[in-house]
C-alpha positions in Angstrom: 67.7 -119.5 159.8 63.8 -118.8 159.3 63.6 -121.2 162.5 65.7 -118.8 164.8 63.7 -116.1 163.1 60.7 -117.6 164.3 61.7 -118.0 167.8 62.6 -115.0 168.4 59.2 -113.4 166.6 57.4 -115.6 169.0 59.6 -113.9 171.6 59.1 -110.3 170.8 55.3 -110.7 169.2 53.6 -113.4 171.0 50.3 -111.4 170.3 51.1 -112.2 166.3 53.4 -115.3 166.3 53.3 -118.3 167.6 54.4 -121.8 167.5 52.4 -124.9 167.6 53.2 -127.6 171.0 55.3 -129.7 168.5 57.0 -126.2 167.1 57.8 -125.6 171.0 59.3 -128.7 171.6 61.5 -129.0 168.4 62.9 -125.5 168.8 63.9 -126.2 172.6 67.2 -127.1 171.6 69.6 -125.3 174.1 69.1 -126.3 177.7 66.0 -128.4 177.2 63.3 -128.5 179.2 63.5 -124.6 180.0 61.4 -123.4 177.5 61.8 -121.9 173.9 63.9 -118.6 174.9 66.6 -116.5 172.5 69.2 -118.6 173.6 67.3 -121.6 171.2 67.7 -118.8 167.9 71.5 -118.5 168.9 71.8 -122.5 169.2 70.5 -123.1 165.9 72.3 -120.0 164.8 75.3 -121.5 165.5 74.5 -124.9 164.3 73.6 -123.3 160.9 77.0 -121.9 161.0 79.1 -125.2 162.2 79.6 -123.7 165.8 77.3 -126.5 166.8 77.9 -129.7 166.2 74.7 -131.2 167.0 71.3 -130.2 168.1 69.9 -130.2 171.2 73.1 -128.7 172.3 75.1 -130.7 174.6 77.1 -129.8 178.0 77.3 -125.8 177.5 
């Protein structure tokens, strides 16, 4: 959970949070390739509560 917490930090406080190039591409687990956005926290959200099979989240 700290992860989605992270992300969305990053999201909502870019000025104090951040994440590191490998940190970006790790937490771009929902739609890959668009970026790390709030719909990333909800994938792992939902992987964390076996919603989600497996991550990066497949055919949505």
């Amino acid at each position: 959970m700290a992860d989605a917490v992270l992300i969305m930090q990053t999201i909502g406080n870019p000025d104090k949070y951040s994440l590191t190039s490998l940190g970006e591409k790790n937490a771009d687990v929902d739609e890959v390739g668009n970026g790390v956005t709030n719909k990333n926290a909800l994938a792992i959200q939902q992987y964390k509560l076996g919603l989600v099979d497996i991550l990066p989240v497949q055919n949505r």
